[in-house]
C-alpha positions as CSV (number, residue, x, y, z in Angstrom):
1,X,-9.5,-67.6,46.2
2,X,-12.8,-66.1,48.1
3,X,-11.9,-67.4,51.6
4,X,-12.4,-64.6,53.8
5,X,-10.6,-64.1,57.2
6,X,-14.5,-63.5,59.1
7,X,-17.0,-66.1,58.0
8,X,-19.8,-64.4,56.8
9,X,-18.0,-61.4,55.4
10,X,-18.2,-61.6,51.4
11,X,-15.3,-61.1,49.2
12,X,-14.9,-57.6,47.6
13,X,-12.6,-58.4,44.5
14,X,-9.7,-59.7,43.2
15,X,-7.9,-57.2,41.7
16,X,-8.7,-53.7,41.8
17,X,-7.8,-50.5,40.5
18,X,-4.2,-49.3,42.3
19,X,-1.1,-51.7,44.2
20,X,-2.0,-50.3,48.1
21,X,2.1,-51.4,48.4
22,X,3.5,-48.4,46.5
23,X,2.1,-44.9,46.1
24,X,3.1,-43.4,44.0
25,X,4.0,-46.9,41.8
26,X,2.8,-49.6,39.7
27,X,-1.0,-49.2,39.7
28,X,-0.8,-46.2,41.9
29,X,-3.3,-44.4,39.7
30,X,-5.0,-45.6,35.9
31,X,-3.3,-44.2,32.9
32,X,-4.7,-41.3,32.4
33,X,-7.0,-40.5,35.8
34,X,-5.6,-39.4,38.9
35,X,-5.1,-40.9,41.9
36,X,-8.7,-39.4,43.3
37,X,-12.5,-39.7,42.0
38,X,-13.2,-41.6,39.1
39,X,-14.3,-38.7,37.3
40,X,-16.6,-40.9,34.5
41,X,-18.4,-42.0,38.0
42,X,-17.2,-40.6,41.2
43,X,-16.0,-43.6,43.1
44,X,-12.5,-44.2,44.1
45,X,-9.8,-45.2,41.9
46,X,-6.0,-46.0,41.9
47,X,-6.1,-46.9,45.7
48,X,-6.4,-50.5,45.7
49,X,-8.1,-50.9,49.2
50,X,-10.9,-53.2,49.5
51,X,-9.0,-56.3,48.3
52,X,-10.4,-59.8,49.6
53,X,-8.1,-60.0,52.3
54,X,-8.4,-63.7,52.5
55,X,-6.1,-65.6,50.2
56,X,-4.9,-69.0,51.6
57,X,-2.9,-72.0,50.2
58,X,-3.3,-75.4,51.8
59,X,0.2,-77.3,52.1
60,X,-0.8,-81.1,52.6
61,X,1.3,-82.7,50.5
62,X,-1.3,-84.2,48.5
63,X,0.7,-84.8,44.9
64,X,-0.5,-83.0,41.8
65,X,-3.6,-83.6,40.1
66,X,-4.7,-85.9,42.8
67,X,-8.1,-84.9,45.4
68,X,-7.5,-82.8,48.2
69,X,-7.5,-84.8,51.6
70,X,-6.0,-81.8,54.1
71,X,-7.6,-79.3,55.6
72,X,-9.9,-76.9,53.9
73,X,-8.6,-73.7,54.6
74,X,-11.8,-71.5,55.5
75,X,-12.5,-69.2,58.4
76,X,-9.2,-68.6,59.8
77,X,-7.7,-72.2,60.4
78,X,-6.0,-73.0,63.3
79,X,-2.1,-73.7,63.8
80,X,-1.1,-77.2,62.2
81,X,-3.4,-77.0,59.7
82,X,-1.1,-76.6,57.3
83,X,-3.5,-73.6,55.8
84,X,-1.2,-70.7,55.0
85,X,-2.9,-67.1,55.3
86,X,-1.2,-64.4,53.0
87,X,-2.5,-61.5,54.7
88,X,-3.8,-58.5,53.2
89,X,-3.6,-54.4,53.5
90,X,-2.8,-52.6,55.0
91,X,-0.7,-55.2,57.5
92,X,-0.3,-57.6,54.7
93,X,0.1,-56.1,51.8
94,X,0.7,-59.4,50.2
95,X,-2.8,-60.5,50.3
96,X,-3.7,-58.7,47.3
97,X,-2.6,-59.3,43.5
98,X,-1.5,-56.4,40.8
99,X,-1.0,-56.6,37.0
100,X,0.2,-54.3,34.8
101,X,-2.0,-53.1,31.7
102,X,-0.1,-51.0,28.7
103,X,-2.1,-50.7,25.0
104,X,-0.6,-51.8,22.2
105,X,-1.1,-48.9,20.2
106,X,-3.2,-45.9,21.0
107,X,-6.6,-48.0,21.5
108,X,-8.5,-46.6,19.3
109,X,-6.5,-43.3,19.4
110,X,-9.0,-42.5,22.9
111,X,-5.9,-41.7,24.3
112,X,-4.4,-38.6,23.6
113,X,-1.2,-38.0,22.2
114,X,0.8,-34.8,22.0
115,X,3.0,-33.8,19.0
116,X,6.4,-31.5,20.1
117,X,5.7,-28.1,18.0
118,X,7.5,-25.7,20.1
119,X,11.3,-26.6,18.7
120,X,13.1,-24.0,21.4
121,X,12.1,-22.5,24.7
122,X,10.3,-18.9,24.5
123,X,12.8,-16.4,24.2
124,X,11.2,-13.4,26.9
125,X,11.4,-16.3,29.5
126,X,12.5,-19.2,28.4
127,X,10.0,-21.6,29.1
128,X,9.2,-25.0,27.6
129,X,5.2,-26.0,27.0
130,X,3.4,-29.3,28.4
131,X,0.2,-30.9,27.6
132,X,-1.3,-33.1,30.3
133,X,-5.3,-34.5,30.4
134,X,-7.6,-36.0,32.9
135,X,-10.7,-38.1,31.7
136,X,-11.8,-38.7,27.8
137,X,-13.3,-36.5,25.1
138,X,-16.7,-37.1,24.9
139,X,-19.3,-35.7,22.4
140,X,-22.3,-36.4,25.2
141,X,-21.1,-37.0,28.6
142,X,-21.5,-34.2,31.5
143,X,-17.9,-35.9,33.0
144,X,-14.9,-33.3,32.0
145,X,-12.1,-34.0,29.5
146,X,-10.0,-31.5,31.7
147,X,-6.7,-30.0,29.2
148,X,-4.0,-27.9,30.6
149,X,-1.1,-26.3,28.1
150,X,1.1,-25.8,30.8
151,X,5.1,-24.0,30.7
152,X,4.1,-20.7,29.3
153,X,5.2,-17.8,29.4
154,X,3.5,-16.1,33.1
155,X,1.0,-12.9,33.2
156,X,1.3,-12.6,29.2
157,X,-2.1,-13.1,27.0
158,X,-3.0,-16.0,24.6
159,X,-5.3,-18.1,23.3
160,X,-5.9,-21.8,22.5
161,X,-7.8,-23.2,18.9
162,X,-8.6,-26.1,17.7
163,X,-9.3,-27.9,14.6
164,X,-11.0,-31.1,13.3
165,X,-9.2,-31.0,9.6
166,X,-5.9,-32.8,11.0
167,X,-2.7,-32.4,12.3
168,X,0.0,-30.2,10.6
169,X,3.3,-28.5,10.9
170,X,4.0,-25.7,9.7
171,X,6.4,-23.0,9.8
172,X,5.7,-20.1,12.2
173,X,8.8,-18.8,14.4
174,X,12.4,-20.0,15.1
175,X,10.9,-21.6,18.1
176,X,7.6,-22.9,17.1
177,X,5.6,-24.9,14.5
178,X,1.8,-24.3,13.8
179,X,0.5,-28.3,14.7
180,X,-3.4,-27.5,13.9
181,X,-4.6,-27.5,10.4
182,X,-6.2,-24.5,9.3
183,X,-9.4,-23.0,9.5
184,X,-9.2,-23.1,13.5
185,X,-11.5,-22.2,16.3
186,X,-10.4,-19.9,19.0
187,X,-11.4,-20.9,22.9
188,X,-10.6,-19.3,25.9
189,X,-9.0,-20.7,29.1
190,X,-12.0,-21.0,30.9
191,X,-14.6,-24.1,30.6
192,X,-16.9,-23.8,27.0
193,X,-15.8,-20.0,26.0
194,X,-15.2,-20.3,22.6
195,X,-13.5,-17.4,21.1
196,X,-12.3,-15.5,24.1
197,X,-8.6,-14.9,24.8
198,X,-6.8,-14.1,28.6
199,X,-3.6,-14.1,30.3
200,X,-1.5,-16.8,31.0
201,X,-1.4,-16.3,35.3
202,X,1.5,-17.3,37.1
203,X,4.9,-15.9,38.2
204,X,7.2,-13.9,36.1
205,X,10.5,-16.2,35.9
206,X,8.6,-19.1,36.8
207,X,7.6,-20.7,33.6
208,X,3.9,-21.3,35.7
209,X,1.5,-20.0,32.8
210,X,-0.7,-22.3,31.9
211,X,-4.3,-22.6,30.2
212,X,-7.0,-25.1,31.8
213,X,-10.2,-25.8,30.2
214,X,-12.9,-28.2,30.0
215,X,-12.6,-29.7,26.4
216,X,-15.8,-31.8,26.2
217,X,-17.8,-28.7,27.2
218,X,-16.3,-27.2,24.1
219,X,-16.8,-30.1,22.2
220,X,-20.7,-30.2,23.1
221,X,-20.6,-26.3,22.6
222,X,-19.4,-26.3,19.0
223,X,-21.1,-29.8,18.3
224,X,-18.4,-31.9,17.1
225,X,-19.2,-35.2,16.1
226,X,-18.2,-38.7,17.7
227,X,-15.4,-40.3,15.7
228,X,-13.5,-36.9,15.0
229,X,-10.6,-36.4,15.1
230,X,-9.4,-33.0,16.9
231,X,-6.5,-30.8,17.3
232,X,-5.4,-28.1,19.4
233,X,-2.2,-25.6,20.7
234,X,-2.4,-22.8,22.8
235,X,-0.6,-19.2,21.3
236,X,1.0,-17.2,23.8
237,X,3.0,-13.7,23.1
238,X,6.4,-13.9,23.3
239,X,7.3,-10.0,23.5
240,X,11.2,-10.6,22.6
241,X,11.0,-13.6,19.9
242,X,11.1,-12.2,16.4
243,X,7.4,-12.9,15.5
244,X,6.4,-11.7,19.2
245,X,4.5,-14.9,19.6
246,X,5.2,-18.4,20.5
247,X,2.7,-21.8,19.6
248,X,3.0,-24.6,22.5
249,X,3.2,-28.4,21.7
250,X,0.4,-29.8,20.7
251,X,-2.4,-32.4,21.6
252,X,-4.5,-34.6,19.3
253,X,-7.6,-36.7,20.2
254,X,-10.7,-38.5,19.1
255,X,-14.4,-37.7,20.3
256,X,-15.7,-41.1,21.8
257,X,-19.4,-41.4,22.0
């Protein structure tokens, strides 16, 4: 399987990160970076180039199990050899091999997961929150754990908190439940501002509010511990909904080392 198409040109690898046949697709990106910089190291990830493009099968009809006597299929064999070249990218984007990789489970709940606490759009604009992440919460690494609480309400204030005593639901509106167990921390929008508040930004009519932060530099900032579990919601106001506020859905994590 290390053949190479240039003698003297040593295979990169196998399989690598990304399928260079379909972008966006299977292995287009990993699961939860995107399809840019690593951002745990800075090298390139989900693009698949740099494949060993030299992957050859020798048809010889030698039966099964017995030695080979045909042609070894190195360096670009000529025709009649029976040596069959597969190619590789970007002109033969069969050369290369892909796999799939899903976790059974939440492996090791590292992965995030986000609970649905806002039961009905905001009633001023009627706009539905997400939760997305780049990278992994970390209690010591410089690398971001990037969190945007995205589909708010535009140009209005808020504020997002955590909480490391568990998940919850609780009654607070019509359209929302309260998903962090109390006492919580407040933290701005911005990267490590713990107990500031701001506006949402966006568009009127848009639904383009959002909050992004840098969790792990709150993390490091506050000094919670590897292992804990933590929860957080953004709080937006919501001028026209009986309580004047509105809580988004939710995310929940664990701190890795």
């Amino acid at each position: 399987m290390d053949d190479v198409l240039v003698s003297g040109t040593g295979a990169s690898g196998i399989i690598l990160s990304g399928e260079p046949g379909a972008a966006p697709g299977f292995g287009a990106c990993t699961y939860n970076i995107a399809c840019a910089a690593d951002p745990l190291t800075g090298a390139p990830c989900g693009t698949g180039f740099g494949q060993d493009d030299g992957f050859w099968i020798n048809v010889d009809k030698d039966p099964a199990g017995t030695p080979n006597t045909g042609v070894a299929c190195v360096s670009a064999p000529t025709a009649g050899t029976g040596c069959y070249w597969f190619g590789g990218h970007p002109a033969g984007i069969y050369g290369g091999f892909w796999m799939v990789m899903v976790a059974d489970g939440e492996c090791n709940s590292l992965i995030p997961t986000t609970t649905d606490c806002q039961l009905l759009p905001t009633v001023t604009q009627t706009c539905s929150s997400t939760v997305s992440t780049v990278g992994l919460a970390s209690a010591t690494s410089a690398s971001p754990f990037t969190v945007t609480f995205g589909g708010l309400n535009a140009t209005v204030n808020g504020v997002c908190f955590l909480g490391t005593g568990g998940p919850a639901f609780l009654p607070w509106s019509a359209q929302s439940k309260l998903c962090v167990q109390p006492p919580t921390i407040r933290m701005g929008p911005a990267s490590g501002i713990v107990g500031a508040s701001g506006t949402t930004g966006g568009t009127i009519g848009s639904c383009d509010g959002a909050y992004t932060f840098d969790m792990n530099s709150a993390i490091q900032i506050l000094g919670i511990a590897a292992g804990s579990t933590v929860d957080c919601q953004a709080w937006q106001r919501d001028q026209l909904s009986a309580k004047t506020t509105q809580l988004s859905d939710s995310l929940s994590f664990v701190v890795g080392p």
